[in-house]
N, CA, C, O and CB atoms as a CASP TS submission, in Angstrom:
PFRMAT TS
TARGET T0000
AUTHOR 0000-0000-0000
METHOD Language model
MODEL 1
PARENT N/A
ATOM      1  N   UNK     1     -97.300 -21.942 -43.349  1.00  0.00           N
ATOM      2  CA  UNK     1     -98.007 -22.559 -42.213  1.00  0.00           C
ATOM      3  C   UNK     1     -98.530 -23.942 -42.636  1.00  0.00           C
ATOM      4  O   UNK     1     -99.242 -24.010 -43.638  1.00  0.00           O
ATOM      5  CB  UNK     1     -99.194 -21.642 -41.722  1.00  0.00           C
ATOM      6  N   UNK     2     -98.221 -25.054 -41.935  1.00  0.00           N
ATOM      7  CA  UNK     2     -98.420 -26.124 -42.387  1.00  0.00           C
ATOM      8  C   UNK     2     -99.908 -26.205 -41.648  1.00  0.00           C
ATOM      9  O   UNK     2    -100.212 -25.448 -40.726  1.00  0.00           O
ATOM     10  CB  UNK     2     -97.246 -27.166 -42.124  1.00  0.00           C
ATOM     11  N   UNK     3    -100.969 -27.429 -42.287  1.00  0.00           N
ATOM     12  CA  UNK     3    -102.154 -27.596 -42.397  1.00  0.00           C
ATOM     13  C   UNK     3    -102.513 -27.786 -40.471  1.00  0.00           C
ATOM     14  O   UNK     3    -103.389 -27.196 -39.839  1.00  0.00           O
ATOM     15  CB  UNK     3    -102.433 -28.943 -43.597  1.00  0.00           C
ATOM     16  N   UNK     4    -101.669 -28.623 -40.031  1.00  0.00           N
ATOM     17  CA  UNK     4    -101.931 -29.137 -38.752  1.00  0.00           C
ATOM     18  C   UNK     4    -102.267 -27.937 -37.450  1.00  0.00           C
ATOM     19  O   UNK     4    -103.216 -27.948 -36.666  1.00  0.00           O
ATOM     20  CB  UNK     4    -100.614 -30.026 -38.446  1.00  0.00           C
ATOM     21  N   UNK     5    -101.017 -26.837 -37.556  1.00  0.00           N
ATOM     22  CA  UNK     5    -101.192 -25.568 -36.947  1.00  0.00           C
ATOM     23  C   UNK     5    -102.261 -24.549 -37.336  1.00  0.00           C
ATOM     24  O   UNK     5    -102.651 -23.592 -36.667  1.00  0.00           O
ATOM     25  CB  UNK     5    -100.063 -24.978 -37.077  1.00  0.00           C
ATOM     26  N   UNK     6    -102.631 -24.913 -38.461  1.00  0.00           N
ATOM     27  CA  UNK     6    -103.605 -24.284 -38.940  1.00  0.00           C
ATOM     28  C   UNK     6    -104.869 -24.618 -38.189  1.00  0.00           C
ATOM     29  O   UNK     6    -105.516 -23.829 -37.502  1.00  0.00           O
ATOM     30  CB  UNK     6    -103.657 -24.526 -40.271  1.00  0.00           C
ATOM     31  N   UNK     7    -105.247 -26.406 -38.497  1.00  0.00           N
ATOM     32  CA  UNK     7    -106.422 -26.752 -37.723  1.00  0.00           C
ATOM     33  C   UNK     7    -106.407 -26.210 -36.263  1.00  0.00           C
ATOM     34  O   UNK     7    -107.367 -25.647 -35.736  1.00  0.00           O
ATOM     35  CB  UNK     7    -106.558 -28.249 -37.704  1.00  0.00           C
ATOM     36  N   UNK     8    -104.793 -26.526 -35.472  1.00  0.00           N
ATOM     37  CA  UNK     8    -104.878 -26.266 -33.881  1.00  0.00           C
ATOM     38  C   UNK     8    -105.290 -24.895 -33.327  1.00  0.00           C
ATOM     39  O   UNK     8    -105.572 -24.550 -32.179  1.00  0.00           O
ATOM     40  CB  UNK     8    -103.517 -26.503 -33.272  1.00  0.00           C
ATOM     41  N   UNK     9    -105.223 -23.949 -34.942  1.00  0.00           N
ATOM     42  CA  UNK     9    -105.716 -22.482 -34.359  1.00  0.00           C
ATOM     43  C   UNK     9    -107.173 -22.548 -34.514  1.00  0.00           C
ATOM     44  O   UNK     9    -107.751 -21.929 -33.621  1.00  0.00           O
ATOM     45  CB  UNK     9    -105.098 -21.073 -35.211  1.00  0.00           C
ATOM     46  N   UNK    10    -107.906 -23.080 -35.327  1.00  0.00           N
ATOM     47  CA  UNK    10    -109.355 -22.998 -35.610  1.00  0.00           C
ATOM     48  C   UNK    10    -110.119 -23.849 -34.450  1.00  0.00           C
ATOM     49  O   UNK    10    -111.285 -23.707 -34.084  1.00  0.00           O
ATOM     50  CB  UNK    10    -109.680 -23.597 -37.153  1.00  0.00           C
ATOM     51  N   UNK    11    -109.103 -24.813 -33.949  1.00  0.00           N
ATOM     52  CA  UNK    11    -109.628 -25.159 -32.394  1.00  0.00           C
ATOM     53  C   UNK    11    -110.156 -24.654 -31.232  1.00  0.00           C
ATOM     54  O   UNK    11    -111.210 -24.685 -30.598  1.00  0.00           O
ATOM     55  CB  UNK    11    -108.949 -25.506 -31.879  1.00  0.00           C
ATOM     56  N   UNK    12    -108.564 -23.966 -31.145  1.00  0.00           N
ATOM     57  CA  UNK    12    -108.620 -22.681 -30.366  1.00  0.00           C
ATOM     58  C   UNK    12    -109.706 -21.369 -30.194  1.00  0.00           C
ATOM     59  O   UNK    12    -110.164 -20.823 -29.190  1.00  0.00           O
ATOM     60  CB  UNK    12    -107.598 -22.173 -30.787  1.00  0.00           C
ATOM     61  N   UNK    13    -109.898 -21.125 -31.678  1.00  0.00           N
ATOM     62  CA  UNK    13    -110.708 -19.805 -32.139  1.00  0.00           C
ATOM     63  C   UNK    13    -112.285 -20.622 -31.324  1.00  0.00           C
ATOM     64  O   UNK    13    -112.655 -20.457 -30.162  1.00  0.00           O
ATOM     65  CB  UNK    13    -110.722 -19.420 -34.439  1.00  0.00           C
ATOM     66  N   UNK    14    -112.847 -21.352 -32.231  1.00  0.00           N
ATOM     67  CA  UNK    14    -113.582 -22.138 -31.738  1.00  0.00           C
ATOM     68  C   UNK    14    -114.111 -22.436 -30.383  1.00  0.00           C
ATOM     69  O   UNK    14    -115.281 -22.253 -30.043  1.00  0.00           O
ATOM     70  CB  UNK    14    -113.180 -22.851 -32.075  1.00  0.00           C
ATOM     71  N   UNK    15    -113.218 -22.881 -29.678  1.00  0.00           N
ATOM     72  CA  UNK    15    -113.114 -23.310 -28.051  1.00  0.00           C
ATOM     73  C   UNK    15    -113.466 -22.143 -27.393  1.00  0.00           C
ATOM     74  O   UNK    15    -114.351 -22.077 -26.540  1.00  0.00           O
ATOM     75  CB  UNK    15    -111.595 -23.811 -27.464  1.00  0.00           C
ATOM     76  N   UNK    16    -112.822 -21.273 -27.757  1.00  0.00           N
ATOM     77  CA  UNK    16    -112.643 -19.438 -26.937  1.00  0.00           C
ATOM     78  C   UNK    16    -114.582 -18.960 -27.568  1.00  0.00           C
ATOM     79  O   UNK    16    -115.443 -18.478 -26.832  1.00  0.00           O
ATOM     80  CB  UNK    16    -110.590 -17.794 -28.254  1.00  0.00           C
ATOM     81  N   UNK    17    -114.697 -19.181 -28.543  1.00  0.00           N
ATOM     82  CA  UNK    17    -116.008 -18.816 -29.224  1.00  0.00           C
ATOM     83  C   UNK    17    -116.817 -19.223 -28.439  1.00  0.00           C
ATOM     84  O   UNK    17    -117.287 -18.323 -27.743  1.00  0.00           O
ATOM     85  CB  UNK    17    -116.322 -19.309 -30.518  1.00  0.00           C
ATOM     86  N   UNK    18    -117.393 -20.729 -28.137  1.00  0.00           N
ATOM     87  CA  UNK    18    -117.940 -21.194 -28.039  1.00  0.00           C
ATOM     88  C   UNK    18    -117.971 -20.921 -25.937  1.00  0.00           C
ATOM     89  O   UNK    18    -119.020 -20.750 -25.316  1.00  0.00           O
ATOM     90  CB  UNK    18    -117.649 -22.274 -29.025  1.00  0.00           C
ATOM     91  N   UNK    19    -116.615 -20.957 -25.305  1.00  0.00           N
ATOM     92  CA  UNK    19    -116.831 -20.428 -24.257  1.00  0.00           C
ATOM     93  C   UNK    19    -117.249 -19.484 -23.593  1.00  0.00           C
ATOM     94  O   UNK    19    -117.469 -19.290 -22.398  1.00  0.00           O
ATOM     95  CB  UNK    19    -116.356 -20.467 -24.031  1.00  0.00           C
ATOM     96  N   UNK    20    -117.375 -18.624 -24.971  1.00  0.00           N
ATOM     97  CA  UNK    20    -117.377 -16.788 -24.939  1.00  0.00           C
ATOM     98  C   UNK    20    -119.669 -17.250 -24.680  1.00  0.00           C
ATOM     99  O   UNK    20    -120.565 -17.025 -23.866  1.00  0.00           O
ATOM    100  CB  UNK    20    -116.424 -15.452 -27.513  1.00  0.00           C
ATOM    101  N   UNK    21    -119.538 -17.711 -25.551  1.00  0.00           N
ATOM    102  CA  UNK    21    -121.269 -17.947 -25.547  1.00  0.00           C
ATOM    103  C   UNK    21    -121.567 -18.213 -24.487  1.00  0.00           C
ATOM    104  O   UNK    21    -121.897 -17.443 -23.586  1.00  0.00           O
ATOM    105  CB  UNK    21    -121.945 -19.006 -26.345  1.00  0.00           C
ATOM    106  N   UNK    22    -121.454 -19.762 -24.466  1.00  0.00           N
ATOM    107  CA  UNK    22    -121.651 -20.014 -22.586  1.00  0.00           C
ATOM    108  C   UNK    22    -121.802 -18.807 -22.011  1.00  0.00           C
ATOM    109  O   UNK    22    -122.866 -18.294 -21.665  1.00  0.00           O
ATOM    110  CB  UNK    22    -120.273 -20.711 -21.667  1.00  0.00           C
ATOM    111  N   UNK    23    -120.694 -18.351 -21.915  1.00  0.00           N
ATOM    112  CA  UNK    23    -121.099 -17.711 -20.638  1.00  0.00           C
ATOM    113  C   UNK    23    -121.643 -16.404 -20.703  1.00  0.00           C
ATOM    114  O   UNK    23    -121.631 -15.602 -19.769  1.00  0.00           O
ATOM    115  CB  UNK    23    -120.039 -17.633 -19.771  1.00  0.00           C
ATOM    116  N   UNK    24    -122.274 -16.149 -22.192  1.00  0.00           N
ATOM    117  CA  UNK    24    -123.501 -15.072 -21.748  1.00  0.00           C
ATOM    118  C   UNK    24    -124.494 -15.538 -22.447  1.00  0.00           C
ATOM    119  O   UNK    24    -125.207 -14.835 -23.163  1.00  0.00           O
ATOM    120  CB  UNK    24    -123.343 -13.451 -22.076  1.00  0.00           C
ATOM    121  N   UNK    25    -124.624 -16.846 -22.282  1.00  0.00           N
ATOM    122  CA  UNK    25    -126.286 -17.484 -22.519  1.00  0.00           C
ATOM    123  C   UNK    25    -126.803 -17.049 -20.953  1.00  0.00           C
ATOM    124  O   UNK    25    -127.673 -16.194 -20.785  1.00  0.00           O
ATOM    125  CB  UNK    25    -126.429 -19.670 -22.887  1.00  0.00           C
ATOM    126  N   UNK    26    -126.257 -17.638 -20.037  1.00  0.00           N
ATOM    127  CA  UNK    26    -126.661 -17.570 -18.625  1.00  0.00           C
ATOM    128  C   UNK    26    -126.954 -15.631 -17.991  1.00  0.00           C
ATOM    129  O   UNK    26    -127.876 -15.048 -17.420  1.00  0.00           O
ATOM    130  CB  UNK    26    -125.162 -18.487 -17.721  1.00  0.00           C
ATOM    131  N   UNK    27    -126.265 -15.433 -18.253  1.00  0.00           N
ATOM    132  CA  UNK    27    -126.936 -13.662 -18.525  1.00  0.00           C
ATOM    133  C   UNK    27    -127.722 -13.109 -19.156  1.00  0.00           C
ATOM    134  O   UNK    27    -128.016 -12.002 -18.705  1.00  0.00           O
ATOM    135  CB  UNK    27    -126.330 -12.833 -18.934  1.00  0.00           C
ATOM    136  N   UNK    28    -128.437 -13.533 -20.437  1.00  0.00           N
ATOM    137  CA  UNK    28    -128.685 -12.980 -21.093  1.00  0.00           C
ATOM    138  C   UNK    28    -130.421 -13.751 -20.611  1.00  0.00           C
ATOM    139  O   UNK    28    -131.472 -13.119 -20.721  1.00  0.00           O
ATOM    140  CB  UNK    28    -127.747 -12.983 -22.396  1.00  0.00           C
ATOM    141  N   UNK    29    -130.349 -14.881 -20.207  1.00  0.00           N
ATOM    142  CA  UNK    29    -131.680 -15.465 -19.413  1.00  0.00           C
ATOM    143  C   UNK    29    -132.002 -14.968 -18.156  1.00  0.00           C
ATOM    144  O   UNK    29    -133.166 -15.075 -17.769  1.00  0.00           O
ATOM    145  CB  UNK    29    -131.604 -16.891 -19.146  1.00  0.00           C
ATOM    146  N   UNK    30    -130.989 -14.337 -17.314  1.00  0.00           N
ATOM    147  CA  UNK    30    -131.388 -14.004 -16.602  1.00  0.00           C
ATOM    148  C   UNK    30    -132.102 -12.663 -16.555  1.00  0.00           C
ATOM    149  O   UNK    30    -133.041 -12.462 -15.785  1.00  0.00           O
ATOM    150  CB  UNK    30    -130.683 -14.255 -16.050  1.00  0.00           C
ATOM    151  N   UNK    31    -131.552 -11.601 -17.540  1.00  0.00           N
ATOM    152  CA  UNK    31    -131.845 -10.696 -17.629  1.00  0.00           C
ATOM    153  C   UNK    31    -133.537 -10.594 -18.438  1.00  0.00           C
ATOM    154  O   UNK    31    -134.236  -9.594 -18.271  1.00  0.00           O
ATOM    155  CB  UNK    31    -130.675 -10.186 -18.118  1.00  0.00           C
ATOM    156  N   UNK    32    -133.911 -11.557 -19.131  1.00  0.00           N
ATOM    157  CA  UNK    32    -135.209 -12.106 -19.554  1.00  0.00           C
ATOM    158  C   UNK    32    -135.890 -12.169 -18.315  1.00  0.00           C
ATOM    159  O   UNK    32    -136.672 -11.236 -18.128  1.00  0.00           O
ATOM    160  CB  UNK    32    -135.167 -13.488 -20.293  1.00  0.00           C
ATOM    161  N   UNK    33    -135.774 -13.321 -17.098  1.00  0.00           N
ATOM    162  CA  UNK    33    -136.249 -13.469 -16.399  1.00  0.00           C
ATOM    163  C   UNK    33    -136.765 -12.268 -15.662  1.00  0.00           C
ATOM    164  O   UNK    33    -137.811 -12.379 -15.023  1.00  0.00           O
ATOM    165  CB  UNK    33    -135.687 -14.197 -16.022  1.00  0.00           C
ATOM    166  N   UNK    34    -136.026 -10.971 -15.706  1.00  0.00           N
ATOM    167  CA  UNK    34    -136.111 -10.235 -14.269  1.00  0.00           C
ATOM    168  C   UNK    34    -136.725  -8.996 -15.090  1.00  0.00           C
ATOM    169  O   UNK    34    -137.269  -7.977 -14.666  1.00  0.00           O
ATOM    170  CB  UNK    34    -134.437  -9.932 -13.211  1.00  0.00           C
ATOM    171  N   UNK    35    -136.523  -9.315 -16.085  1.00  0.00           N
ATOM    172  CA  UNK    35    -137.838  -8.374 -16.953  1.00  0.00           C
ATOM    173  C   UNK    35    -138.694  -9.001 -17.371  1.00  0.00           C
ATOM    174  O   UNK    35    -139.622  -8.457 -17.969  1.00  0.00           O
ATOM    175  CB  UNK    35    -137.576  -7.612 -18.169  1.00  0.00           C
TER
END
């Protein structure tokens, strides 16, 4: 596996990670709120 495909997967992993959060920061406040 050359270095470049390598980085484009840790992008990926990353991107998906970081979207995965998003979107249960906003749940996880709400559920604060309503308790």
């Amino acid at each position: 596996m050359n270095p470049l495909a390598k980085f484009g997967n840790i992008i990926i992993f990353y991107g998906c990670f970081i979207h995965f959060v998003l979107d249960m920061a906003p749940q996880e406040k709400a559920q604060r709120v309503q308790v």
